[in-house]
MDTraj code that builds the backbone (N, CA, C; nanometers):
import mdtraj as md
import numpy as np

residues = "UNK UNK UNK UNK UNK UNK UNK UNK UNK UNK UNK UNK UNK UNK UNK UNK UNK UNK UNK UNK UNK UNK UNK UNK UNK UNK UNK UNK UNK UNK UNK UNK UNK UNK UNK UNK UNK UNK UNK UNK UNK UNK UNK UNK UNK UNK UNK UNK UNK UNK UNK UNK UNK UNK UNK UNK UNK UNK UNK UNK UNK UNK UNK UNK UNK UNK UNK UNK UNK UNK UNK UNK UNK UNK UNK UNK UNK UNK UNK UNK UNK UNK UNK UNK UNK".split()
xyz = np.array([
    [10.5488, 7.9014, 9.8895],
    [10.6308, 8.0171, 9.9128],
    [10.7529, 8.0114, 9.8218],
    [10.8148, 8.1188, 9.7632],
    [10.8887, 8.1371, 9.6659],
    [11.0327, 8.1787, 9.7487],
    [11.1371, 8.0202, 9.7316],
    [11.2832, 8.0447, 9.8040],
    [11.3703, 8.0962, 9.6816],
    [11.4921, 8.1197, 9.7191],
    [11.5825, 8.1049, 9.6309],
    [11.6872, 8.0816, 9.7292],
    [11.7656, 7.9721, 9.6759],
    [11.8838, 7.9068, 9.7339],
    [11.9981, 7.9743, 9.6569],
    [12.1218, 8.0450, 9.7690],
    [12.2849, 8.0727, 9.8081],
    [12.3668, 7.9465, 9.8248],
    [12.4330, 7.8904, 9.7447],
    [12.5325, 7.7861, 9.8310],
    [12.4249, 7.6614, 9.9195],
    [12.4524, 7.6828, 10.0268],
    [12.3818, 7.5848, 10.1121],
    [12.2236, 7.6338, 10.1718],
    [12.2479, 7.7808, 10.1798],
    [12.1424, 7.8655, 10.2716],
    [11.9973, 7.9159, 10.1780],
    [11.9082, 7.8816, 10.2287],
    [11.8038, 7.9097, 10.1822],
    [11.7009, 8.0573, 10.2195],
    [11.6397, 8.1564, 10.1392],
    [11.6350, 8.2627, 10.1502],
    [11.4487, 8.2750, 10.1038],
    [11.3715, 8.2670, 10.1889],
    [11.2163, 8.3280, 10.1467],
    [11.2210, 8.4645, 10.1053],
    [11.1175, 8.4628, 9.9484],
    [11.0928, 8.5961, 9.8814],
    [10.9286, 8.5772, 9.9458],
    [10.8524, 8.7010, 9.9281],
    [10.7457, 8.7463, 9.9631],
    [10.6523, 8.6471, 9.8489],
    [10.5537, 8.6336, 9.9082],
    [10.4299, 8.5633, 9.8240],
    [10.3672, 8.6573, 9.7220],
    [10.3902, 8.7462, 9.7339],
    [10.2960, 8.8605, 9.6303],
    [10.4185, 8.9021, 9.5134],
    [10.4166, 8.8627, 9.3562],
    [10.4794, 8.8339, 9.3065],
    [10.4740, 8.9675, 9.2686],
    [10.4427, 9.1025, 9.2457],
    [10.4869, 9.2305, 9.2411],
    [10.5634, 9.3020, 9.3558],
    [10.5697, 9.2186, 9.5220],
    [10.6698, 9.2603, 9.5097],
    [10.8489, 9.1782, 9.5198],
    [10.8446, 9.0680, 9.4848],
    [10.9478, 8.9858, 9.4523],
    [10.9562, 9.1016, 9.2951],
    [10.8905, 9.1138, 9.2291],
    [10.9564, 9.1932, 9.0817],
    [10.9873, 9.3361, 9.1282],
    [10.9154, 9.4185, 9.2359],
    [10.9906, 9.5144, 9.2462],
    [11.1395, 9.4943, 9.3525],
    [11.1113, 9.4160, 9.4823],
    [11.2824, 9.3745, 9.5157],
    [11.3891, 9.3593, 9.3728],
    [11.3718, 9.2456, 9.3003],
    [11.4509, 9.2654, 9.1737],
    [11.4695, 9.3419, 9.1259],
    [11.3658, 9.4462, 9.0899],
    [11.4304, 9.5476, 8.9979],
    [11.5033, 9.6743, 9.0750],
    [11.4311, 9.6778, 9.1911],
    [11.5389, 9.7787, 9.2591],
    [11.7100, 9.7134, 9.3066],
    [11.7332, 9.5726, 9.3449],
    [11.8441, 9.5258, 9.3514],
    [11.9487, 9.5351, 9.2103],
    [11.8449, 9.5371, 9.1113],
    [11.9148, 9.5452, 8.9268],
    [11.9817, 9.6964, 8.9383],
    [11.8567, 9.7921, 8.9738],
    [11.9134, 9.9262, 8.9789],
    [12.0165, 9.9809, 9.0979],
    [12.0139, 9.9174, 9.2057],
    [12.1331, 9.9599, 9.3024],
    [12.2364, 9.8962, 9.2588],
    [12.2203, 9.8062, 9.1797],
    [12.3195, 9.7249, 9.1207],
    [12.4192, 9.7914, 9.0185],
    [12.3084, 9.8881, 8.9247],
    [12.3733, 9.9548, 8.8200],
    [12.4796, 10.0643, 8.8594],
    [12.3876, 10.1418, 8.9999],
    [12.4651, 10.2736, 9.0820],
    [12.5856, 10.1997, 9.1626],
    [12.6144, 10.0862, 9.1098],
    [12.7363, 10.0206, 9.2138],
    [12.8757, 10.1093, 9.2424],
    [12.8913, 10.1425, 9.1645],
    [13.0074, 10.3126, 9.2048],
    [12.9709, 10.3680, 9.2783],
    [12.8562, 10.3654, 9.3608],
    [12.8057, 10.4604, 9.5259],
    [12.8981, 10.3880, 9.5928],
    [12.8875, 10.4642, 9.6815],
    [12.9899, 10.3761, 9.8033],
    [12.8794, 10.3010, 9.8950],
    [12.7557, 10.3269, 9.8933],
    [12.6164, 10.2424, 9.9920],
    [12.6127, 10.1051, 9.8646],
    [12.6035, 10.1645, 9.7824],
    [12.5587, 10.0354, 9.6757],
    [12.6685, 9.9242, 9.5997],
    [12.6069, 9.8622, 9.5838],
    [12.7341, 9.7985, 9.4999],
    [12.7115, 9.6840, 9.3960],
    [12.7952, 9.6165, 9.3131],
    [12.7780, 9.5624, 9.2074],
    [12.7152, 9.4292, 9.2203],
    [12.7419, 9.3708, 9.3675],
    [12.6812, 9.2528, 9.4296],
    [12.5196, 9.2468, 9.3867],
    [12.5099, 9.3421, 9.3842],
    [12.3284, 9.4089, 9.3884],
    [12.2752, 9.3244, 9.2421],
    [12.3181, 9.3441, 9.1445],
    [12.3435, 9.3108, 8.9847],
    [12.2846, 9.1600, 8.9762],
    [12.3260, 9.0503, 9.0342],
    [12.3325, 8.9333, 9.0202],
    [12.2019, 8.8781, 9.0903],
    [12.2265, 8.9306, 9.2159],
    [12.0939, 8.9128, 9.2465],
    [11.9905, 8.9563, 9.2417],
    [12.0015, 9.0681, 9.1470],
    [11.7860, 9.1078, 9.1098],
    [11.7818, 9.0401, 9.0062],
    [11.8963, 8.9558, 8.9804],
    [11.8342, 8.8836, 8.8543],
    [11.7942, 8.7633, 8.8845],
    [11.8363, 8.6954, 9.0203],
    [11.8448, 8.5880, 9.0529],
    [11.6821, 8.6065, 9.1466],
    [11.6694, 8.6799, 9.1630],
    [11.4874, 8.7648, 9.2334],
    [11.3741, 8.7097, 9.1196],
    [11.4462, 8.8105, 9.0214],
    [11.3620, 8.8419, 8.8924],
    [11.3492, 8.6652, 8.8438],
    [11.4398, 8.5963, 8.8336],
    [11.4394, 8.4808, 8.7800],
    [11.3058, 8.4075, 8.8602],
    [11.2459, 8.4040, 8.9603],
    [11.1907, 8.3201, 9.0293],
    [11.0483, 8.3329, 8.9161],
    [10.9955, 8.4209, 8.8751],
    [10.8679, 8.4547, 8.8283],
    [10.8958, 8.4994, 8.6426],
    [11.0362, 8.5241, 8.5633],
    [11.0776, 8.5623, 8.4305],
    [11.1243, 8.4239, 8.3778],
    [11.0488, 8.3840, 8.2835],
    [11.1027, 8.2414, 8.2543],
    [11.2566, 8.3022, 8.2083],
    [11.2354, 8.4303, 8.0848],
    [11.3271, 8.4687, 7.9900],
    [11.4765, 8.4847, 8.1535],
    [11.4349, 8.5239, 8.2373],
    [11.5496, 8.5506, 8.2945],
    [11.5925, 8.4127, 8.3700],
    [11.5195, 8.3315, 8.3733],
    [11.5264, 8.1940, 8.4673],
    [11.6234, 8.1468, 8.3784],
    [11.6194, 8.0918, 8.2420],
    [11.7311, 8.0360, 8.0872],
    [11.8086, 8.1399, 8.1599],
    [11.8127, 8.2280, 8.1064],
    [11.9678, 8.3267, 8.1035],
    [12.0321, 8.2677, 8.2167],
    [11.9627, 8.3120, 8.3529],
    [12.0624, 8.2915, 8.4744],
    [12.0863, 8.1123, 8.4762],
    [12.0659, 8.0601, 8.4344],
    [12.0795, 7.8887, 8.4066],
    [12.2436, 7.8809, 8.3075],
    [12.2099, 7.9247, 8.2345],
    [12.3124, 7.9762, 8.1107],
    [12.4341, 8.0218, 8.1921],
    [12.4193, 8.1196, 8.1986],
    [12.5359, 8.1863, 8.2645],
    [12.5832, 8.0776, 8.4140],
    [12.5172, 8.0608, 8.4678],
    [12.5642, 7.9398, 8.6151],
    [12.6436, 7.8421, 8.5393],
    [12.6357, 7.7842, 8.4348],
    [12.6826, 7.6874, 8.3359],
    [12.7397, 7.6821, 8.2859],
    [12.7550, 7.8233, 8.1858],
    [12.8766, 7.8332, 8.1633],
    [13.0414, 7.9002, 8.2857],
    [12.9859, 7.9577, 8.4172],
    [13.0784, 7.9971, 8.4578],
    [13.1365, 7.8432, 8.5781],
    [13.0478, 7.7762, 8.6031],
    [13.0735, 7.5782, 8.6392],
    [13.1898, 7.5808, 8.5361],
    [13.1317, 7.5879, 8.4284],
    [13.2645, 7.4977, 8.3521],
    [13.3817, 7.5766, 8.3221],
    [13.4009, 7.7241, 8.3603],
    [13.4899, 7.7996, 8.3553],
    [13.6011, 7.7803, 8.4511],
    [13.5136, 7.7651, 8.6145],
    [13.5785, 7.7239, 8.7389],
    [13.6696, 7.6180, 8.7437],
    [13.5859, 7.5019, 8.6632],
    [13.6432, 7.3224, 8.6776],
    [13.7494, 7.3487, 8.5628],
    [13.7656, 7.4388, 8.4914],
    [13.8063, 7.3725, 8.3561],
    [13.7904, 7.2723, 8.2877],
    [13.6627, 7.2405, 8.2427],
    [13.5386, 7.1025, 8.1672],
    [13.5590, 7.2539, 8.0202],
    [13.5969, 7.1546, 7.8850],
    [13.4888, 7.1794, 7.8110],
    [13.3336, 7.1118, 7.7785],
    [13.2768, 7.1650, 7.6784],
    [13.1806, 7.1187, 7.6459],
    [13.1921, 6.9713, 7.5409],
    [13.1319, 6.8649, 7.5924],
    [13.1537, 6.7446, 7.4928],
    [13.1328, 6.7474, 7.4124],
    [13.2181, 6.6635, 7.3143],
    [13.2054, 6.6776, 7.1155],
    [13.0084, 6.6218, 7.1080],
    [12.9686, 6.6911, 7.0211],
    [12.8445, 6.7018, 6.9556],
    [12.8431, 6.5377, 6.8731],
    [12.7306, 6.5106, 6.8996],
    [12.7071, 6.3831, 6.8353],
    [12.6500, 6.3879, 6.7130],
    [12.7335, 6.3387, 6.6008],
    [12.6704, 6.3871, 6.4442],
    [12.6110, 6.2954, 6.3771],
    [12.5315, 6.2757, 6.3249],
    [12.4670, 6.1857, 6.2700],
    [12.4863, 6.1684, 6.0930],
    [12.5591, 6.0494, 6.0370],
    [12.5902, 6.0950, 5.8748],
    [12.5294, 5.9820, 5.8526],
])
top = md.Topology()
chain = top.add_chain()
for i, resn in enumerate(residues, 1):
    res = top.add_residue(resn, chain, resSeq=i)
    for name in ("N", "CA", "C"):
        top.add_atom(name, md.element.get_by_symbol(name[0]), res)
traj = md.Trajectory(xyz[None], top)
């Protein structure tokens, strides 16, 4: 069964992987109408974080972005590159 973990709390998506891609893409699009007053921008993050379970291309991105906004939070840069001469 296909979870996706919040913080501590753990969340079951449906076994039928069309419709885990349509939850995502409708959470992407209520996401976009986030200026409704029903909808909102919250929506955004997580059809991607949906979409990620089954999109490799979106699984990297949302990895990426978690990573870079970790080291935004802590204030960590990234360690000097190891060069080889």
């Amino acid at each position: 069964m296909a979870t996706i973990r919040l913080g501590k709390r753990r969340f079951n998506l449906p076994e039928n992987r069309a419709y885990r891609l349509g939850i995502g893409g409708l959470l992407i699009f209520g996401g976009v109408l986030g200026f409704l007053p029903v909808l909102g921008f919250w929506m955004l993050p997580l059809g991607f974080i949906v979409l990620a379970t089954d999109i490799p291309v979106v699984r990297r991105m949302n990895r990426r972005v978690s990573v870079a906004v970790k080291r935004w939070w802590t204030g960590t840069k990234r360690g000097p590159r190891s060069q080889s001469t």
